[in-house]
C-alpha positions in Angstrom: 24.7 -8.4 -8.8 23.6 -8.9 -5.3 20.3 -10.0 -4.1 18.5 -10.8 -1.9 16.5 -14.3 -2.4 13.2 -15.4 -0.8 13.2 -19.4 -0.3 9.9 -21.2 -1.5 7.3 -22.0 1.1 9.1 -20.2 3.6 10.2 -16.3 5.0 13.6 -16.7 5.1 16.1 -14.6 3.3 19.6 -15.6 1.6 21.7 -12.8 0.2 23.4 -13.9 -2.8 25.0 -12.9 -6.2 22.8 -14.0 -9.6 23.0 -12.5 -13.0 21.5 -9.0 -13.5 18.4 -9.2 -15.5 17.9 -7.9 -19.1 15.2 -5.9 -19.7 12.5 -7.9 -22.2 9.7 -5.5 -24.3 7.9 -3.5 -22.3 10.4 -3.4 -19.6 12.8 -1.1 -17.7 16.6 -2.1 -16.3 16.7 -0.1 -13.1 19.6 0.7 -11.0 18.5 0.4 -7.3 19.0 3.4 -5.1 15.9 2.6 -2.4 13.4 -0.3 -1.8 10.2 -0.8 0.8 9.1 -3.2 2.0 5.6 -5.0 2.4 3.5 -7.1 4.1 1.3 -8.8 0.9 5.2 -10.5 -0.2 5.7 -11.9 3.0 1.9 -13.5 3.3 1.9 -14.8 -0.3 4.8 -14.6 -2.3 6.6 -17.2 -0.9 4.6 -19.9 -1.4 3.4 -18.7 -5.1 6.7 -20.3 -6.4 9.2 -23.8 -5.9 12.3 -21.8 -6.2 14.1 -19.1 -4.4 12.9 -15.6 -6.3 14.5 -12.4 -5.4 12.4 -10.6 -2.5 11.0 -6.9 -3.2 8.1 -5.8 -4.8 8.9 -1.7 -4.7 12.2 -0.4 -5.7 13.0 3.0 -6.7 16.0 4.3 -8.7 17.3 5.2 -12.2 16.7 3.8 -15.5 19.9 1.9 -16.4 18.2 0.5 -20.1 14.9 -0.2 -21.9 13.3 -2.2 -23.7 11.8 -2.5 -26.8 8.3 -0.8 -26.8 9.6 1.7 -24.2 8.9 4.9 -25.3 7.6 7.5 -21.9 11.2 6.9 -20.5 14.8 6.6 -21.1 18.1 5.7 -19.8 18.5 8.4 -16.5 15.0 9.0 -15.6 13.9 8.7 -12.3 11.6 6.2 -11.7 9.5 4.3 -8.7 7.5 1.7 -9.3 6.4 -2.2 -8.8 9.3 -4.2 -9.2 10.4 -7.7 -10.3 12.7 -8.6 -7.4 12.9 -5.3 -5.5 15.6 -5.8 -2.9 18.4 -6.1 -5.4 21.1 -3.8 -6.8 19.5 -3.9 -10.5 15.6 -4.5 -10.9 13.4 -4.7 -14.0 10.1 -2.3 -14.1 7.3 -2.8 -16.4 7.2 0.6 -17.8 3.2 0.3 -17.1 4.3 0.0 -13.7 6.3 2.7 -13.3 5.7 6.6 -12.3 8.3 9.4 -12.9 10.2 10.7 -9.3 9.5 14.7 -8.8 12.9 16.4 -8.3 10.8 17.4 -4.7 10.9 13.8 -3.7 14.2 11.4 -2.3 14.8 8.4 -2.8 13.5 6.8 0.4 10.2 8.7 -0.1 9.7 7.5 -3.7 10.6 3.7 -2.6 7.7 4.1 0.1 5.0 5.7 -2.3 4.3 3.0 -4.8 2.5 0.1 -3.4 0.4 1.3 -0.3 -0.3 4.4 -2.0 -1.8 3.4 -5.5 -3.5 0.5 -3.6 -4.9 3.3 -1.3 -6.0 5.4 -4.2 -7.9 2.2 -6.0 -9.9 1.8 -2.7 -10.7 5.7 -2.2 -11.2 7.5 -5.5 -11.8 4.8 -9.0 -13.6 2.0 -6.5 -14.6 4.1 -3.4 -16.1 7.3 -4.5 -15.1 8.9 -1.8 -15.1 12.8 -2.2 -14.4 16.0 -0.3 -16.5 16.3 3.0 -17.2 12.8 2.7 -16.2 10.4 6.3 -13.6 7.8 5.5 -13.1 4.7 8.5 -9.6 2.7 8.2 -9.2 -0.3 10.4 -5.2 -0.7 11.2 -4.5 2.7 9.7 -1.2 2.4 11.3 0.0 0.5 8.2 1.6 1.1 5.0 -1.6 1.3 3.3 -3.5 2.8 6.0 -1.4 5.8 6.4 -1.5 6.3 2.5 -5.8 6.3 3.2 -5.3 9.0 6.2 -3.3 11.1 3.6 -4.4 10.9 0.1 -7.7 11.3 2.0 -6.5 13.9 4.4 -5.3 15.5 1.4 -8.4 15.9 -0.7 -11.0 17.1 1.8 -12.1 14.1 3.6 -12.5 13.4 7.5 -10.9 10.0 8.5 -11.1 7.9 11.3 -8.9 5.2 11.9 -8.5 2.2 14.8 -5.2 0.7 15.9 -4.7 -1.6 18.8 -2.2 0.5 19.9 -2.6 4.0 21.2 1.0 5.2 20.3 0.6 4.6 17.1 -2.5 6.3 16.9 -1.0 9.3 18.2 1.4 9.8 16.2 -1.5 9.4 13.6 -2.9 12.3 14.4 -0.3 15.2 13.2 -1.4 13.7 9.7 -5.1 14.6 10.0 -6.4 11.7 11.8 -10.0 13.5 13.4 -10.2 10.1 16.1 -8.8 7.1 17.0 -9.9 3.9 18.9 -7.5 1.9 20.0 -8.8 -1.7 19.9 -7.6 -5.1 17.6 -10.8 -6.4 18.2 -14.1 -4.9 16.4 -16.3 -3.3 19.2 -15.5 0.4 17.2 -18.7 0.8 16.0 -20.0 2.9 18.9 -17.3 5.3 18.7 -17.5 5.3 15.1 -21.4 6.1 14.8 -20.9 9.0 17.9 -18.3 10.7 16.2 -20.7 10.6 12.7 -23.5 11.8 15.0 -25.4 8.1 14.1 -25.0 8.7 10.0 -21.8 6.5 9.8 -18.7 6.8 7.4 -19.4 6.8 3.4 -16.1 4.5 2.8 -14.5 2.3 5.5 -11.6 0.4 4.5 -11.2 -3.6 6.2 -7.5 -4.2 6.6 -7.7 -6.6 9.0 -9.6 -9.3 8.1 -12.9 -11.1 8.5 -13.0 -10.7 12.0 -14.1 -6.7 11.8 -16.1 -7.2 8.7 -19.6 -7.4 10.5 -18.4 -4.0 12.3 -17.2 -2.2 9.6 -20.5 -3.0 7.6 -22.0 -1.7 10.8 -20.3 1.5 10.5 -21.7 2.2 7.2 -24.2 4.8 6.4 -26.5 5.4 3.2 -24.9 4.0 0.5 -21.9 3.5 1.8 -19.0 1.6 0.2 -16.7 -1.0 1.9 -13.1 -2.3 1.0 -12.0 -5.3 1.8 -7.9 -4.8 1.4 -6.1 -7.7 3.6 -6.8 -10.7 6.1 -3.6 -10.1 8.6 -6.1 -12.2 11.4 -6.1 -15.2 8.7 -9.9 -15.2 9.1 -11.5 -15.4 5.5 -15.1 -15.8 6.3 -17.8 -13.4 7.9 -21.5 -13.2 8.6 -23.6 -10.4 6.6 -26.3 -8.5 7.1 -27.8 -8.9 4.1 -30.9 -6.2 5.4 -29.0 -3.4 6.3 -26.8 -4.0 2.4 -30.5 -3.8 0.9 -31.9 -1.6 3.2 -29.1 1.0 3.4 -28.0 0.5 -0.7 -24.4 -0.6 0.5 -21.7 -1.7 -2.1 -18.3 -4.3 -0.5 -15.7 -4.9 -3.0 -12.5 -6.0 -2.9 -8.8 -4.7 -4.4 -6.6 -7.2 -5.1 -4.3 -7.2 -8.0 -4.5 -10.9 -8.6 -6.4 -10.9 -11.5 -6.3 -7.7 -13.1 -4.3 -7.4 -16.9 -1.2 -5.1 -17.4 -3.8 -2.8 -18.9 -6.4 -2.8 -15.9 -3.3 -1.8 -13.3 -1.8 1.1 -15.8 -4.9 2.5 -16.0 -5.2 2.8 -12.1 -1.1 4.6 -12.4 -2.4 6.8 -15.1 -5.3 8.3 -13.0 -3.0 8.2 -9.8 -0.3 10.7 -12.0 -3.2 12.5 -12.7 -4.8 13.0 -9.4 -2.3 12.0 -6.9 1.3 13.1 -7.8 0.6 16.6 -7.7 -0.2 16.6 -4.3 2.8 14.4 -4.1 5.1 17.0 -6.4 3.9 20.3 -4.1 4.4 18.6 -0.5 0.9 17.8 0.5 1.6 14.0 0.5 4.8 12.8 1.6 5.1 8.7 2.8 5.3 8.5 6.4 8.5 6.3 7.1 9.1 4.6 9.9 13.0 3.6 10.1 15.0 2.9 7.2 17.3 0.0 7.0 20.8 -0.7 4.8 20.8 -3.0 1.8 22.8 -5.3 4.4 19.7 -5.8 6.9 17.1 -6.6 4.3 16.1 -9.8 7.2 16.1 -7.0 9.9 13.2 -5.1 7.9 11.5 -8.1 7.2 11.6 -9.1 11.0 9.9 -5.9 12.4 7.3 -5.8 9.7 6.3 -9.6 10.9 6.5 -7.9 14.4 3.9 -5.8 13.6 5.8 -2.7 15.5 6.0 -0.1 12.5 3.9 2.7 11.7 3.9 3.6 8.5 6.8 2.3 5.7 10.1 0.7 6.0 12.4 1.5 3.6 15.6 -0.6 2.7 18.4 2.1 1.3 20.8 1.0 -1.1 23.3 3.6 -0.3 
């Protein structure tokens, strides 16, 4: 089959043609139709190995074979899900992993939900709290996982605000349900962010960015508020704390990384999102915002303008 491989220590893609994979117990052989990509590969994933490893975390498409322990699905089903080697013509999903595809949703759609959207649900509903009514802040909501925030959030009741350092993006934001955006890469939002609260501050804000907003995003927090700390795109690792206002205020900061949870920890997070996110998904209330979409051919292409930082939203690799 054909592949795409990601070379050790570095970004750069080959395509080439490898074995397809069997699948081993627990796990799904799934026939490509769509795949997304995403930023955490590009940052890490390359330099987690000494040999070339096909690229793709995300892949969506139809059960080609099972195996052994594999009981929920069967050959034909519709699946999306995170994958072993994504950008490929043949994949393997853990069948923890995976999540049925509605008849209401494509195939690009389905290769954009998996990632940024059950990362997004960790941060708002099992670790956030977060709840109808309730404020929700999202620094670089313009991304994959922001926009998932600003509509799983949208979706169920909450009020979101969201920066970007670029005002086009944030205005196309705001069809979605984005109540107000400030456009700024730096962190001098909190202003803006306590005005439109009317000086209580946001219940959940999300940290996508990095160590360099964490002070303001603390900032923005009100009463027992609750902070996510989801990615470092500025590389910074470190940040001052007001260890007052977290006493003072009750305040709770927690990260989402999948590093070092079990099989069992991350199908219990696709289990509740079935339960509380896919029907909203099913009925039209949440569809993935994607931003272009790109043949199997130009997997480098879709790399390139995620590194470019110029997408709003997903970008989706189609296989057909």
């Amino acid at each position: 089959m054909k592949a795409w491989m990601l070379e050790p220590n570095d970004l750069s893609l080959k395509l080439a043609e490898i074995d397809r994979p069997s699948p081993g117990p627990g796990q799904m052989l799934v026939r490509v139709h769509s795949a997304a990509m995403n930023r955490g590969e590009l940052l890490q994933g390359a330099k987690k190995t000494t040999q070339a490893k096909v690229s793709g975390i995300e892949s969506a498409g139809v059960v080609e074979a099972v195996g052994a322990g594999v009981s929920a699905f069967s050959v034909g089903d519709r699946v999306m899900g995170r994958a072993m080697g994504g950008f490929a013509e043949y994949t393997l999903i853990d069948h923890r992993d995976a999540i049925g595809v509605p008849d209401s949703l494509d195939w690009l759609s389905a290769a954009a939900l998996p990632i940024a959207s059950l990362v997004a649900y960790d941060m708002l509903i099992p670790e956030g709290g977060l709840e109808s009514g309730q404020t929700l802040l999202v620094t670089g909501i313009a991304s994959g996982v922001g926009v998932a925030c600003l509509q799983i959030a949208t979706a169920m009741g909450a009020r979101v605000i969201g920066t970007s350092g670029s005002a086009a993006k944030l205005e196309r934001l705001k069809p979605l349900g984005l109540e107000l955006g400030v456009a700024t890469r730096g962190d001098d939002f909190v202003d803006q962010v306590m005005a439109q609260t009317e000086g209580r501050g946001v219940d959940l804000a999300i940290d996508s960015v990095g160590g360099s907003q964490f002070a303001s995003c603390l900032n923005c927090l009100g009463y027992m508020g609750r902070l996510a700390i989801v990615g470092h795109v500025d590389g910074i690792f470190t940040a001052p704390i007001d260890l007052g206002a977290v006493h003072r205020k009750r305040l709770r900061v927690f990260g989402v990384s999948n590093a070092m949870r079990t099989a069992a920890q991350r199908e219990a997070t696709v289990a509740g999102f079935i339960r509380d996110v896919m029907p909203m998904v099913a009925d039209g209330r949440i569809k993935p915002l994607i931003d272009r979409v790109l043949p199997f051919s130009e997997v480098p292409q879709a790399q390139r303008a995620m590194l470019d930082n110029i997408h709003v939203g997903k970008i989706v690799v189609s296989m057909n």
